[in-house]
C-alpha positions in Angstrom: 145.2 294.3 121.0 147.6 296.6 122.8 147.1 300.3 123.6 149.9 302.4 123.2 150.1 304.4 125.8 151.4 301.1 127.9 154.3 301.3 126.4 154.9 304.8 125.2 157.9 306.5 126.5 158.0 308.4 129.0 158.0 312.5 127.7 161.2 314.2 127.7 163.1 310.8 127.0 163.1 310.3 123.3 166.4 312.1 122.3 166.0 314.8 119.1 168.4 313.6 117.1 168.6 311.4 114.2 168.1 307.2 114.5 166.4 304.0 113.5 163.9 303.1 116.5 162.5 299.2 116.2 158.8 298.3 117.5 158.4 294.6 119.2 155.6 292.4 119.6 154.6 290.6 123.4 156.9 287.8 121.5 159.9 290.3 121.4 159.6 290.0 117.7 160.6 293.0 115.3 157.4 294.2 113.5 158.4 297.5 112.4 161.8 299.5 111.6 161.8 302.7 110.6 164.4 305.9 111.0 164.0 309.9 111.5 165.5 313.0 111.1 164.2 313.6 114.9 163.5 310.4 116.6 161.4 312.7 119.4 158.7 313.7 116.7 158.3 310.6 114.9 157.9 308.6 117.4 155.5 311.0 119.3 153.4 310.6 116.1 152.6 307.1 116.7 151.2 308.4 119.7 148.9 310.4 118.7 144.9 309.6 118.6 144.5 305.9 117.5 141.8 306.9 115.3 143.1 309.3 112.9 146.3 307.2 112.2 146.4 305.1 108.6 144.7 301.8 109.1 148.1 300.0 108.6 149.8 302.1 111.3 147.1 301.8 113.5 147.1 298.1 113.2 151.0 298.3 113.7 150.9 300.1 116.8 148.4 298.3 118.7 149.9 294.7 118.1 153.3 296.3 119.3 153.9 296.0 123.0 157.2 298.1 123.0 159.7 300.7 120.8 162.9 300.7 121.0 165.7 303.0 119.2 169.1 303.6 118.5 170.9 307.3 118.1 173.0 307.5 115.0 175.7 310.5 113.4 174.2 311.3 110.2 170.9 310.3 108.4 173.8 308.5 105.6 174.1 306.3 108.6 170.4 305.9 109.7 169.8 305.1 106.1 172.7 302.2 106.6 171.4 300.9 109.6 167.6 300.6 108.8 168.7 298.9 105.6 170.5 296.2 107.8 167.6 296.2 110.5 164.8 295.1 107.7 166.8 292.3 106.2 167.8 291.1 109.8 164.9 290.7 110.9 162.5 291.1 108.4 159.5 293.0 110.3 156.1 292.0 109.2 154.7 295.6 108.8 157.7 296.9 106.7 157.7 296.7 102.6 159.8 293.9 101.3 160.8 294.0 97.9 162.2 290.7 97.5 163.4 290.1 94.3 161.4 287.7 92.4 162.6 284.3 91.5 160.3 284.0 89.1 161.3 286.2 86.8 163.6 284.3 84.1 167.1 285.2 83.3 170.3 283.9 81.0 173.1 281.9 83.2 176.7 281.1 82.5 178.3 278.4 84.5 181.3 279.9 84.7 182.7 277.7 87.2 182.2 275.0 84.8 185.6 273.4 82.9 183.4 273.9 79.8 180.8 276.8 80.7 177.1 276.0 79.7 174.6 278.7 78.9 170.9 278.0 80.3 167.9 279.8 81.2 167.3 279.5 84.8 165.2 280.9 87.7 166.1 281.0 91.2 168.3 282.0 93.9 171.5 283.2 92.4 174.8 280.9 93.1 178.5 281.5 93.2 180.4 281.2 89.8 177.6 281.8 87.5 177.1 285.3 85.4 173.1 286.1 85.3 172.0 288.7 82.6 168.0 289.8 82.8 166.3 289.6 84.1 163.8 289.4 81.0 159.8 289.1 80.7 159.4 286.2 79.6 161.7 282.9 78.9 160.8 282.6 75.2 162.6 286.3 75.0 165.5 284.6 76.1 165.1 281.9 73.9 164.7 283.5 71.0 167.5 285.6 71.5 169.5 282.4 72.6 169.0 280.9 69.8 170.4 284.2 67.1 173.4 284.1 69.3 174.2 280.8 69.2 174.8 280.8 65.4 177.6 283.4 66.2 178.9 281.8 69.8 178.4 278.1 70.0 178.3 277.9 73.0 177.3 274.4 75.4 173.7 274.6 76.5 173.6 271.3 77.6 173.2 269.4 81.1 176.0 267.3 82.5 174.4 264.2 81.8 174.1 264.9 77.9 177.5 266.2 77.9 178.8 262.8 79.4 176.9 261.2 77.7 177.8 262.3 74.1 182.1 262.3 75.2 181.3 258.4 75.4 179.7 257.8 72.4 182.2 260.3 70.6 179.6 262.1 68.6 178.3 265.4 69.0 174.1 266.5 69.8 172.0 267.9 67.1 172.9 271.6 67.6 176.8 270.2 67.0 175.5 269.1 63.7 174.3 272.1 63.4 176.9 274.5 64.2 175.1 276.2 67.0 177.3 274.4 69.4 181.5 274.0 69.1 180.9 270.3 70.7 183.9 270.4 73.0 182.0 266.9 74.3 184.3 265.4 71.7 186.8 267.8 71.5 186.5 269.9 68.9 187.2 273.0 70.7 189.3 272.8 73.7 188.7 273.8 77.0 190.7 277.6 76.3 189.1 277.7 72.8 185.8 276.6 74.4 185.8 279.5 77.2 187.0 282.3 74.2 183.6 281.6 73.1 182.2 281.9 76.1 183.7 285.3 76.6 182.6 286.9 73.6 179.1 285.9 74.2 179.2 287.5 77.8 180.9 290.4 76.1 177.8 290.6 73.5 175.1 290.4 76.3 177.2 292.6 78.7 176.9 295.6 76.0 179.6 295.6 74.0 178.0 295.0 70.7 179.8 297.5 68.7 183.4 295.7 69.0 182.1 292.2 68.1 180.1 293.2 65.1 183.0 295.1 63.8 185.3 292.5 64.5 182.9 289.9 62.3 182.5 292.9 59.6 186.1 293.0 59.2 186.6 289.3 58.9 184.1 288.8 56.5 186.0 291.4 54.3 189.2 290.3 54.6 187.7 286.7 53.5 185.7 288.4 50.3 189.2 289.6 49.8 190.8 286.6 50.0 187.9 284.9 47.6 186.8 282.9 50.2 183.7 283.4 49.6 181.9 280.9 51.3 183.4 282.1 54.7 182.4 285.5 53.8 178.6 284.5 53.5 179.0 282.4 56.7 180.2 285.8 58.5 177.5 287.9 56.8 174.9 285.6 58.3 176.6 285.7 61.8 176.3 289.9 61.1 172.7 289.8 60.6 172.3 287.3 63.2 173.9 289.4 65.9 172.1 292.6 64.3 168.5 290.9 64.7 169.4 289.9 68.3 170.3 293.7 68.8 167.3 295.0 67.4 165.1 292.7 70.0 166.4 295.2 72.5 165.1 298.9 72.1 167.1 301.3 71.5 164.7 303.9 74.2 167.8 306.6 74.7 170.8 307.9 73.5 174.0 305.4 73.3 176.3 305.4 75.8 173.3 305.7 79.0 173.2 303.4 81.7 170.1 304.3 83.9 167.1 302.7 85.8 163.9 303.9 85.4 161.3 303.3 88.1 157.5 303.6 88.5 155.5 303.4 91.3 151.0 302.1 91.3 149.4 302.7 94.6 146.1 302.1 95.7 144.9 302.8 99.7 146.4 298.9 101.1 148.9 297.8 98.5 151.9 299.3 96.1 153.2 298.2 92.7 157.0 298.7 91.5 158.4 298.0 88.0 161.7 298.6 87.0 163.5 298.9 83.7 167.0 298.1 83.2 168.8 300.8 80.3 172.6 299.9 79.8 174.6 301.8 76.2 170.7 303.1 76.0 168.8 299.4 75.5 166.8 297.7 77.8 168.2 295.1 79.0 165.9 294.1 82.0 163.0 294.4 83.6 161.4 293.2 86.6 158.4 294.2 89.2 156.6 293.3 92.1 153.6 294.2 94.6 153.6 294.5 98.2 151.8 295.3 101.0 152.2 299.1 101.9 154.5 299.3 105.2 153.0 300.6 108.6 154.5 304.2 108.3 153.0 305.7 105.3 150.7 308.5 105.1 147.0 308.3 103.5 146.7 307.5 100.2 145.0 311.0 99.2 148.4 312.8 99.6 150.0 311.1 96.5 149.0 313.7 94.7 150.6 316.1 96.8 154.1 314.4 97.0 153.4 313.1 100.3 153.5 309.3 99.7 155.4 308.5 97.0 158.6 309.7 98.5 158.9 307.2 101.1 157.9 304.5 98.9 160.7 305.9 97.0 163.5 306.1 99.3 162.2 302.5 100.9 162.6 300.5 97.8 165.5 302.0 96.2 167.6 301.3 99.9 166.4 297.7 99.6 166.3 296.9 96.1 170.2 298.4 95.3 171.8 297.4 99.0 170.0 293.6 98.1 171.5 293.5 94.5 175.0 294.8 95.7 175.0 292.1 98.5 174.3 289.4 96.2 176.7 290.5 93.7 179.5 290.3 96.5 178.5 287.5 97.5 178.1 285.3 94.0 180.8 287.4 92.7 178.9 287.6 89.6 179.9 291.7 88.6 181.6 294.3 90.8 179.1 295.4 93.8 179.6 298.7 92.3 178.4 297.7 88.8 174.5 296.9 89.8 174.2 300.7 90.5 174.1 302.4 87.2 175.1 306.0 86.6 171.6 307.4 86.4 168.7 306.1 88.9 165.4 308.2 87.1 162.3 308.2 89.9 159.0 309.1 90.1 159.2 311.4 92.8 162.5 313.0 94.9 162.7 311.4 98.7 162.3 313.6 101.6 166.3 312.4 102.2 167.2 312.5 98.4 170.6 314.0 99.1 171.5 311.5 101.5 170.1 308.9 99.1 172.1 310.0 96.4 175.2 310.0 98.5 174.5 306.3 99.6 174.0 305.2 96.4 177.8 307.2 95.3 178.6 304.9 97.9 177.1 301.5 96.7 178.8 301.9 93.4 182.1 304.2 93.8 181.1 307.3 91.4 179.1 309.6 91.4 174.9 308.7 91.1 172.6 311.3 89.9 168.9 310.8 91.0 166.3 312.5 89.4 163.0 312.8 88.1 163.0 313.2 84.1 160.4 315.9 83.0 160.5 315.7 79.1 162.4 313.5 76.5 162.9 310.3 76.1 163.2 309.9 79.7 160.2 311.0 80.5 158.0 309.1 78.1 159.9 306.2 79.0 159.2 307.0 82.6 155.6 307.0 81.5 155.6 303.5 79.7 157.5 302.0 82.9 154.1 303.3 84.9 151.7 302.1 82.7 153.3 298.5 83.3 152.9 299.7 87.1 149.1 300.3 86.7 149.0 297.0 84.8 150.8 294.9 87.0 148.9 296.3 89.7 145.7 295.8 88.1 146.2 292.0 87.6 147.5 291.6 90.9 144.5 292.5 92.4 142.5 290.8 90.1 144.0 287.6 90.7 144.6 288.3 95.0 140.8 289.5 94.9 139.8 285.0 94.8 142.9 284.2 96.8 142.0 286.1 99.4 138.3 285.4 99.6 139.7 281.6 99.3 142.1 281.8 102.4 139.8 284.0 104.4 137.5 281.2 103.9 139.7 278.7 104.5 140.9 279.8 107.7 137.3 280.8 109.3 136.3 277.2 108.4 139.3 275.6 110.1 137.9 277.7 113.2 134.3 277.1 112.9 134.9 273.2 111.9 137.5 272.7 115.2 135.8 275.0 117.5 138.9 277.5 117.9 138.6 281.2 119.5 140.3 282.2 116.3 141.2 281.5 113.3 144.5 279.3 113.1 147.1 282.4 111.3 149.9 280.1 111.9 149.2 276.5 111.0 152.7 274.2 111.9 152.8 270.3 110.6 154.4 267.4 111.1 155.5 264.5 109.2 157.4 261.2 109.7 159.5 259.6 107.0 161.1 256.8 106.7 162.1 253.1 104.9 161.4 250.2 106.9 162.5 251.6 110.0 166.0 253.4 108.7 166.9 256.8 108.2 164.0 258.3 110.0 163.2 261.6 110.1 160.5 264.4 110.5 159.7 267.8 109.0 158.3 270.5 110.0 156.6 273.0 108.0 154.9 276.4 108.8 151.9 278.4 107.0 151.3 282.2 107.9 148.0 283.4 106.6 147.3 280.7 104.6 150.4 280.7 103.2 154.0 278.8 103.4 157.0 280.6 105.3 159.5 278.8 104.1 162.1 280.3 106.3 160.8 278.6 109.4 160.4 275.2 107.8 162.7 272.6 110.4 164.1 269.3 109.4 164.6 266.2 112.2 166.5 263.6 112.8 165.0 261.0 114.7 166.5 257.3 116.3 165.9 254.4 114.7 162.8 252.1 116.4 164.9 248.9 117.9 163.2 245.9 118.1 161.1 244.4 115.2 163.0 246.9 112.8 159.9 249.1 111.7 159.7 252.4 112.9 156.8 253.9 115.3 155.4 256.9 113.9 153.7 257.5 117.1 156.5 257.7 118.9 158.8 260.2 116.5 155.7 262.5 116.5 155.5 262.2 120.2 159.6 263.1 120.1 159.2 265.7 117.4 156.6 267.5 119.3 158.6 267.1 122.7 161.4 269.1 120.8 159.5 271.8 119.1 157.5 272.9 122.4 160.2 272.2 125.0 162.2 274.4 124.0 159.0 277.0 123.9 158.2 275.5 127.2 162.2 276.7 128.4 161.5 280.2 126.7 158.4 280.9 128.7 159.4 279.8 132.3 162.7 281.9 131.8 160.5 284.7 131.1 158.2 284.1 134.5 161.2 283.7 136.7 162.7 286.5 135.6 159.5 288.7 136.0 159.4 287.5 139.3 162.6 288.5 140.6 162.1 291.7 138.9 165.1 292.0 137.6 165.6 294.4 134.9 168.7 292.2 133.1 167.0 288.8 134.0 164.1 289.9 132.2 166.5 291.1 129.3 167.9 287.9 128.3 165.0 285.3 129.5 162.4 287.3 127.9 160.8 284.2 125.3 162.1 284.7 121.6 165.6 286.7 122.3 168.6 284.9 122.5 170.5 285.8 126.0 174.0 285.9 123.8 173.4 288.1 121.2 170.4 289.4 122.1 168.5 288.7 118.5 165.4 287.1 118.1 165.3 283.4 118.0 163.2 281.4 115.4 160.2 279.4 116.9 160.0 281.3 120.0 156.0 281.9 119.5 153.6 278.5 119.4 151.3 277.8 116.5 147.7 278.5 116.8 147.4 275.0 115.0 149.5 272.3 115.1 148.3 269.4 112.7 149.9 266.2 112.5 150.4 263.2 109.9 148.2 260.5 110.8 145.4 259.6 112.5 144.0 258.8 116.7 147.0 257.7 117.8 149.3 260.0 116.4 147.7 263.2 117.4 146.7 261.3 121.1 150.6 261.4 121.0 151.2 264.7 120.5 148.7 265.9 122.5 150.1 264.3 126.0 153.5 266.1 125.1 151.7 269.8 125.3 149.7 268.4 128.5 153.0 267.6 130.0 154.8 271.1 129.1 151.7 273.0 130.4 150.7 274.1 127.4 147.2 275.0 126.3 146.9 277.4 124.1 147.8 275.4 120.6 145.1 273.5 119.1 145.8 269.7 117.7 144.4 268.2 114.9 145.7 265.0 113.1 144.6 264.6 109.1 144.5 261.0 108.0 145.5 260.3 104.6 142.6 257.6 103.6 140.0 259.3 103.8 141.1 262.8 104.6 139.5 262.6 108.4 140.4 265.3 110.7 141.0 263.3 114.1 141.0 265.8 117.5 142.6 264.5 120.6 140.8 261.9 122.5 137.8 262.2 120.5 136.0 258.7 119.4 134.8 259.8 115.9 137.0 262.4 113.9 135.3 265.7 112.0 134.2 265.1 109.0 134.9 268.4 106.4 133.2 268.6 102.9 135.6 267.4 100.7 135.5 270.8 98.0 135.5 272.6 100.9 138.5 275.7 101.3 139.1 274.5 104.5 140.0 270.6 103.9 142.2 272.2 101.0 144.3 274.2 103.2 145.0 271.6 106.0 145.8 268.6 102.8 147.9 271.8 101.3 149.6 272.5 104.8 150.2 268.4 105.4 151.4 267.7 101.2 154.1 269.9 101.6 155.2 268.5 105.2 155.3 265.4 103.4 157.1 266.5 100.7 159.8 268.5 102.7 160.6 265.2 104.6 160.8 263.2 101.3 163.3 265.1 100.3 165.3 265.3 103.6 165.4 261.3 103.8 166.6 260.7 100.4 169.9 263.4 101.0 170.1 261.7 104.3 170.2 258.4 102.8 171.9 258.8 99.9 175.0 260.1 102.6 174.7 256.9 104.4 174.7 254.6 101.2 178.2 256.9 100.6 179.5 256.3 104.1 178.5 252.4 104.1 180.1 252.4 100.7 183.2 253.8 101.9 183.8 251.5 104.5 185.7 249.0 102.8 188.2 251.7 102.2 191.4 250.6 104.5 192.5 254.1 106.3 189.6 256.1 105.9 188.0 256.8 109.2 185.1 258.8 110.1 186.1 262.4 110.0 186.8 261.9 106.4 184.2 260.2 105.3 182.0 262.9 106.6 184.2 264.9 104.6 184.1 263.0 101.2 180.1 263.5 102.0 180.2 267.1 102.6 182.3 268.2 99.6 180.3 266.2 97.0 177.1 265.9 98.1 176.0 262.6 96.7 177.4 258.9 95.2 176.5 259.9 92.2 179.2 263.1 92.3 181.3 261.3 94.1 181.6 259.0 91.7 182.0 261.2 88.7 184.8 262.6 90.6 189.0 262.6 89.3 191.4 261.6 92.0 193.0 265.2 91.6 189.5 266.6 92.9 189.1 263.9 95.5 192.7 265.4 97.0 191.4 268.8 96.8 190.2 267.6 100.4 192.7 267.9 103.2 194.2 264.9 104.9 193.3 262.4 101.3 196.2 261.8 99.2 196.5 260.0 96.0 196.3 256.3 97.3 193.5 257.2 99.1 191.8 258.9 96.4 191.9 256.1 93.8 190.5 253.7 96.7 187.8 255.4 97.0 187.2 255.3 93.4 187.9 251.8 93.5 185.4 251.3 96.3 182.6 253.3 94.2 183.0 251.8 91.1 180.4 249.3 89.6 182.0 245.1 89.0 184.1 245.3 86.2 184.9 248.6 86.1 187.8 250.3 87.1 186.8 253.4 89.0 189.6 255.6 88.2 189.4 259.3 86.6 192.1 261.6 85.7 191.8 265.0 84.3 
């Protein structure tokens, strides 16, 4: 535990004005980011007596070993830059409202020939138009199912679709009439995507036009005395106008705002937020967080001191996330995730600079404000009720997971022996098929939990000889990999502390990379590093840290038979009660090595059975093979694949497209699709 006044600057040298400073760990990692009005009195804050600081901040400040900052014009452009400091390099004692892929929403393939409408969680991709996100995914189901009577559109997967064009006859739902089957052409493509549009058009807000449009069709048809289309329409009215009145109408037409709500208790803060487009909600989403290392105690809520900051933290994350995301999948106009209203619980300190960011974000004016009677302000109240609730459940359910991964870790140290208990757990595994294709993952756990971000894949040479691979070996290699480059880090670091030289120790300090002075991943060692296997294996890994030097990462090696924890040159392994938290962890921690190499050998393989399968091809040489590979992604797609898509790819022209095709395709069949 560091104190701070080894690294606090010296007085007189933090400048007045207005900046972002950054605090760093003895790694060189970024824990903290945070920016100020006057960088000389916020920082001299964290300063201050230890003991009267929050417990978070406290905690913060002693396991920093230095602050750093950066002067900026206006606090518009502090705002900017601490935005873009917390998602580079996502400090540990900042707030993170990530959004939450759990949350279900409604996709549209747009990208698709024949868009397909789905319900989907998950990262959001290119080419596809998202709306939600809703509660739950029988919401969107029901309401998926009303529309679908009006807009028949495709809902189902490739294979289906394929499947049904080559047996010419539609699905169920085609019999139906709650989809326009264009798997056997009976809508085309053009006729197909109308559809398409109308339902975005309907879920996008503009109800009104459509139900109109239907209203005035239907009369026209009584009209006509075609009376049986006229009580078709009719239905599709009252289909539409049930599907309408599953989204409450909470304010007047026409509004487009976000309401937010904030629950806070002294160590953790809940956030819900509704979604109001033409005055219906449309959306909602929440999530609970850690609080971050710079707010103030929890008794000044009441006074206006704590909510603010949460405020102005989440709604510079939450709208700067959605608007990059929307750029980058192209699914709305950045602009358009920012609606015109943005209704809060509480004002930030820097609300006028908020606002004028937000203007920014979407290209017209924002208003931000807190609603004190109306409609707005009872829905403001419901939004915080589902705060409090949210917040109460979460705590509920983190009260056991906590006591279990507490528990967990403290047996891990008491069963191994350790100085401490193993917060970052890294693992190992080998996988393989008789020798070929061999690789290794490796998989980290912070706190008891995966860090998915840090997981590493590895390729590793096939065993010559007797054709089956050694395991003790690639964990040997693995391991050699992993903690060389560590090893590199570190004696960087001591030469340059030796020759004292200030821009030495700049760029060989361990963790920042000398060219662009960031913070490299893996530049810290594990307190545990567990392995797949059993004596041998973990004897291996062991002799690689002996021969780098280093000592201060313990070794373990979990056996799958019967669950034994092997330790290096030990005879007999350690023996952990099978229901215990601790054996949990570890088979948690090595399952999900396992299954993160399983799923790295069967891409890798499934490339080489393309390669291999390409080699009969006359004129096709590496380079494009590699590129066949990387465009599709798989034999299977590959396969599925017209010659005009094949010589989409530069340097493959027809000939060479309908080879390949040829090559691909099973006896008897001959391999070749057109659009």
């Amino acid at each position: 535990m560091a104190d701070p006044a080894t690294y606090r600057p010296a007085p007189g040298t933090i400048p007045v004005e207005p900046g972002v400073y950054k605090f760093r760990d003895a790694h060189k990692r970024v824990i903290y980011v945070g920016k100020a009005k006057s960088l000389r009195s916020r920082l001299n804050s964290y300063f201050a007596d230890v003991t009267q600081l929050h417990p978070r901040t406290r905690q913060m400040v002693t396991t920093a070993a230095s602050v750093e900052w950066t002067v900026v014009s206006t606090e518009v452009e502090a705002l900017q830059l601490e935005y873009n400091w917390i998602k580079e390099f996502d400090p540990r004692f900042n707030v993170r409202y990530r959004d939450d892929k759990s949350y279900p929403v409604l996709a549209v393939s747009l990208d698709e020939e024949y868009p397909r409408v789905f319900v989907y969680r998950g990262a959001r991709k290119k080419g596809v138009r998202y709306f939600g996100p809703y509660a739950h995914a029988w919401a969107i189901r029901e309401t998926l199912d009303l529309l679908l009577r009006v807009f028949p559109v495709r809902t189902c997967s490739a294979g289906v679709f394929k499947r049904h064009n080559q047996i010419g006859r539609p699905c169920l739902l085609g019999y139906i009439d709650k989809c326009s089957a264009p798997c056997i052409g009976r809508v085309s493509a053009a006729e197909h995507r109308q559809i398409v549009d109308d339902f975005c058009d309907f879920l996008s807000g503009k109800t009104d036009r459509l139900v109109k449009q239907l209203e005035k069709r239907m009369m026209e048809a009584s009209d006509e005395l075609d009376f049986e289309l006229a009580a078709r329409l009719r239905d599709d009215v009252q289909a539409l106008k049930r599907a309408l009145e599953k989204q409450a109408v909470v304010l007047g037409t026409g509004t487009d705002a976000d309401v937010i709500a904030f629950a806070i208790d002294e160590l953790e803060v809940a956030v819900q937020i509704f979604h109001v487009r033409d005055g219906r909600v449309r959306g909602q989403r929440g999530w609970v967080v850690d609080k971050s290392g710079d707010v103030l105690n929890p008794d000044a809520v009441e006074a206006g001191g704590e909510a603010p900051a949460l405020v102005e933290q989440f709604l510079t994350q939450f709208y700067g996330e959605q608007t990059a995301v929307a750029a980058q999948t192209g699914e709305a106009q950045p602009g358009a995730v920012v609606p015109r209203e943005v209704l809060v619980p509480a004002l930030p300190n820097d609300a006028e600079q908020v606002q004028q960011w937000l203007s920014g974000l979407r290209g017209s004016a924002v208003q931000l404000r807190v609603p004190q009677r109306g409609d707005k302000k009872a829905l403001a109240e419901t939004v915080e009720r589902n705060a409090k609730e949210a917040l109460a459940q979460h705590k509920l359910k983190r009260a056991g997971d906590l006591t279990a991964r507490s528990a967990a870790l403290q047996g891990i140290q008491d069963a191994l022996d350790l100085d401490s208990a193993p917060l970052r757990i890294e693992c190992v595994d080998i996988s393989h098929v008789q020798g070929t294709d061999v690789v290794a993952s490796l998989v980290v756990f912070e706190d008891g939990l995966p860090r998915k971000t840090e997981y590493r894949h590895y390729a590793i040479k096939e065993a010559a000889g007797d054709g089956r691979s050694d395991d003790v070996a690639s964990i040997a290699e693995v391991t050699r990999r992993r903690f060389g480059k560590l090893r590199r880090d570190m004696d960087a670091a001591e030469a340059a502390d030796l020759e004292n030289d200030t821009d030495a120790l700049s760029s060989g300090l361990p963790g920042i990379d000398p060219r662009t002075g960031k913070p490299r991943r893996f530049s810290y060692p594990p307190n545990l590093y567990v392995v797949d296997g059993g004596a041998p294996q973990v004897n291996a890994a062991a002799e690689v840290l002996d021969e780098l030097g280093i000592t201060d990462v313990a070794v373990i090696g979990l056996a799958k038979r019967l669950e034994e924890v092997w330790v290096p040159n030990e005879p007999d392994p350690v023996i952990m009660p099978r229901t215990s938290e601790s054996l949990y962890l570890l088979q948690r921690v090595r399952d999900e090595a396992h299954r993160f190499a399983i799923t790295f050998h069967r891409s890798k393989r499934s490339r080489r059975m393309t390669e291999s399968a390409l080699d009969s091809v006359p004129g096709l040489g590496q380079a494009r093979k590699t590129a066949l590979v990387t465009h599709f992604g798989s034999v299977a797609k590959l396969k599925e694949a017209t010659v005009e898509q094949i010589t989409e790819i530069p340097g493959i022209g027809v000939a060479t497209a309908k080879a390949v095709l040829a090559a691909l395709a099973p006896s008897g069949e001959p391999g070749l699709h057109t659009d």
